[in-house]
C-alpha positions as CSV (number, residue, x, y, z in Angstrom):
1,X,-8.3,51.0,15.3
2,X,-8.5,48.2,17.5
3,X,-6.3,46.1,14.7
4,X,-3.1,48.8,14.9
5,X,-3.3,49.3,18.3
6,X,-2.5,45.5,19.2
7,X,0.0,45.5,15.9
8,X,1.6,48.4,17.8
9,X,1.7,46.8,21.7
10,X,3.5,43.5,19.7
11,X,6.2,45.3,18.0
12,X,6.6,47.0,21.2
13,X,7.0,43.4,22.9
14,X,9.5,42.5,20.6
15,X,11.4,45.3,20.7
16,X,11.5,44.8,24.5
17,X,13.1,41.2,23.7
18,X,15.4,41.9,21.2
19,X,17.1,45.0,23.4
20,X,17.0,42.4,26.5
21,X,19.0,39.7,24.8
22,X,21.2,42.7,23.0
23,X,21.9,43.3,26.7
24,X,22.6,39.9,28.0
25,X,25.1,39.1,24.9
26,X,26.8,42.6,25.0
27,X,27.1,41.8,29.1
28,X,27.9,38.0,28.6
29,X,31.4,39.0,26.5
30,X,32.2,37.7,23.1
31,X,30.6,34.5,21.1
32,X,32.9,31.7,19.7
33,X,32.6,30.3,16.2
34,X,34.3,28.5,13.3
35,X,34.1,28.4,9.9
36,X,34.3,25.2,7.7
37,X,33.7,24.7,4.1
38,X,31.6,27.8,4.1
39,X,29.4,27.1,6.9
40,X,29.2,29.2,10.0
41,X,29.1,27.0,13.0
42,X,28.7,28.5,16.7
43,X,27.9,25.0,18.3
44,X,27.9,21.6,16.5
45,X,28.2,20.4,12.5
46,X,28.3,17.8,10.5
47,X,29.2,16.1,7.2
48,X,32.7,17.4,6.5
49,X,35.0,15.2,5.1
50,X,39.0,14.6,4.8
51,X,41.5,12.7,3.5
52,X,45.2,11.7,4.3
53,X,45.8,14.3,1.5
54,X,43.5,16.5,1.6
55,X,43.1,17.9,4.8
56,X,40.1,20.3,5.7
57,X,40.3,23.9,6.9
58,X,38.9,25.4,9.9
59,X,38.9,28.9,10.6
60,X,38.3,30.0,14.7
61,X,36.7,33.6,15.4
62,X,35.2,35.4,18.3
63,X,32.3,37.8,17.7
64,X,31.7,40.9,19.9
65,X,28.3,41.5,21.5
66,X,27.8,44.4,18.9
67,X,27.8,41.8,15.9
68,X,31.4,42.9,14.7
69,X,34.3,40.4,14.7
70,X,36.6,40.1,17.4
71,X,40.5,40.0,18.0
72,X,41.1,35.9,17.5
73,X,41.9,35.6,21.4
74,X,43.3,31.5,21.0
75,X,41.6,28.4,20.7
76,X,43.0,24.7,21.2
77,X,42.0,21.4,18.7
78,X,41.1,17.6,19.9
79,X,39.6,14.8,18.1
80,X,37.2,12.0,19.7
81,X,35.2,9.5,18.6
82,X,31.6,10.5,17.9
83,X,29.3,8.3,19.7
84,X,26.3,7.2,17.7
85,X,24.0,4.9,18.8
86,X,24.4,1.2,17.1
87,X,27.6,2.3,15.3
88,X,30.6,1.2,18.1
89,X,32.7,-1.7,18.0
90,X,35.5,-3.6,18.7
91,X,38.7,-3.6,18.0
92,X,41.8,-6.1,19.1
93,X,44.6,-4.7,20.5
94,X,47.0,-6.3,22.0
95,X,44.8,-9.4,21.8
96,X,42.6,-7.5,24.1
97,X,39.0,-6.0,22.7
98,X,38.3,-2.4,23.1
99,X,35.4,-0.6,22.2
100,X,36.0,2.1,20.2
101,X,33.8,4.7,20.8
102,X,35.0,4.3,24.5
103,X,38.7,6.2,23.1
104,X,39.5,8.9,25.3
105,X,41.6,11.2,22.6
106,X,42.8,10.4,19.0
107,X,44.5,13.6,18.5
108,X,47.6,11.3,17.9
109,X,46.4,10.0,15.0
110,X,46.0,13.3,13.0
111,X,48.0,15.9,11.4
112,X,47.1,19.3,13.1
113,X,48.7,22.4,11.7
114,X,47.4,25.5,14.0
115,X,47.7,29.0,13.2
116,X,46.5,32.2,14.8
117,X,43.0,32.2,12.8
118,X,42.8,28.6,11.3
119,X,44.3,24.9,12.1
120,X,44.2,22.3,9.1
121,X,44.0,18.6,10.4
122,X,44.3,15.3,8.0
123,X,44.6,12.1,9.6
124,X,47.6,9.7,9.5
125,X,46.0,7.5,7.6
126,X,42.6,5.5,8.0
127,X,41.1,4.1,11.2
128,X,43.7,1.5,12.3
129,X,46.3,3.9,11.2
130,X,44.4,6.4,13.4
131,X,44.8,4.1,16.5
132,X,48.5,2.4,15.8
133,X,49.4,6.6,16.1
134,X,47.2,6.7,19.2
135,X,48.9,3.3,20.7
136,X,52.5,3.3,19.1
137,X,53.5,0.7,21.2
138,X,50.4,-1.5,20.8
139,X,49.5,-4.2,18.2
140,X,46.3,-2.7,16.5
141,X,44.4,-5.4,13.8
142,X,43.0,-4.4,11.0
143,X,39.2,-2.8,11.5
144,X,39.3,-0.5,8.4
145,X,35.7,-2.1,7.6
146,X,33.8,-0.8,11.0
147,X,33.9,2.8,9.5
148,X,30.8,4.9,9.8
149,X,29.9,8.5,8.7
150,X,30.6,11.2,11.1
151,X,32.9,8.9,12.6
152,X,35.1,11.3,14.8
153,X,34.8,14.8,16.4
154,X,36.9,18.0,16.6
155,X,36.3,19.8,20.0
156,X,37.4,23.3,18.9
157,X,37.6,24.8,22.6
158,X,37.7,28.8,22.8
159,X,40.7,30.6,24.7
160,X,39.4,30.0,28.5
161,X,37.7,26.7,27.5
162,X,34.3,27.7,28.2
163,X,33.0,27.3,25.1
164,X,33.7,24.8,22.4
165,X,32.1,23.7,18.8
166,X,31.6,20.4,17.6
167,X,32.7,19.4,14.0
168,X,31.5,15.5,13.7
169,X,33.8,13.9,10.2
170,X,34.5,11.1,8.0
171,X,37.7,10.2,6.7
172,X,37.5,8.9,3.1
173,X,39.8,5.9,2.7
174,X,42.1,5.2,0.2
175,X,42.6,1.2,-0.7
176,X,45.7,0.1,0.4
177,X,46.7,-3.5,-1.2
178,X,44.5,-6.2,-1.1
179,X,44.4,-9.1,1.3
180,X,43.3,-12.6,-0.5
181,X,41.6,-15.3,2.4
182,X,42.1,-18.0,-0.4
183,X,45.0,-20.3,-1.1
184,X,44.5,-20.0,-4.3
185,X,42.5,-18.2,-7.5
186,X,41.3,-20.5,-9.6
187,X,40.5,-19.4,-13.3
């Protein structure tokens, strides 16, 4: 007897917790999420991929404190570098170095088509494509070979900008031309 009556006072417990946080979601408004490559994602993800011609697809939602789906209320789209320990580095500019993971915005170096439930983004090209868009007006080198996995972020910030979710990428290359550092090839 003793066995169901403690059984009983801990599904009474959790009942008590699951109707206080029903009550400080249904109280604290609506929840903001996206959706990407079948992957529900109400704060931060990973691994997704895209290419200069294939770009990926994110879908922006609002849920209600009841569970159901909300009205799409807005959202805005910015990319960033995603800052990983041991995995910056410099780039010339100008003949000037920068660190790269110190970029404020690269927004201007993708392709970001937004509608009223989903935006598609592909980037203009590989990294120092990525940057010349950034800098039009700045001489970028060549640092194609400094690329790392989950290389940039999306901030996907809700309609009032409270809330935001966190899609870290890769951009898969494609290899264009070939530079020699020899005179000549010999055979």
């Amino acid at each position: 007897m003793k066995v169901i009556s403690t059984i009983v006072k801990i599904l009474i417990v959790l009942m008590l917790l699951v109707a206080i946080m029903g009550v400080i979601v249904y109280f604290g408004g609506y929840d903001f999420f996206v959706t990407c490559e079948g992957e529900t994602i109400f704060d931060v993800g990973g691994g997704f991929t895209m290419t200069k011609d294939e770009p990926l697809r994110v879908d922006v939602g609002y849920v209600k404190a009841t569970g159901s789906k909300a009205e799409n209320k807005g959202y805005s789209v910015r990319v960033v570098p995603n800052p990983i320990n041991g995995k910056d580095f410099d780039f010339v500019m100008n003949n000037s170095i920068y660190s790269f993971q110190a970029e404020p915005d690269l927004t201007d170096g993708f392709i970001i088509e937004e509608h009223d439930t989903y935006f598609t983004i592909a980037p203009k090209g590989g990294v120092t494509q990525i940057l010349r868009a950034v800098h039009p007006n700045s001489a970028v080198e060549d640092c194609r070979t400094n690329a790392y996995d989950n290389m940039y972020s999306i901030l996907i910030y809700s309609n009032d900008g409270d809330k935001y979710v966190k899609l870290n990428f890769s951009i898969i290359e494609s290899l264009e031309g070939v530079e020699l550092d020899k005179e000549a090839i010999q055979f």
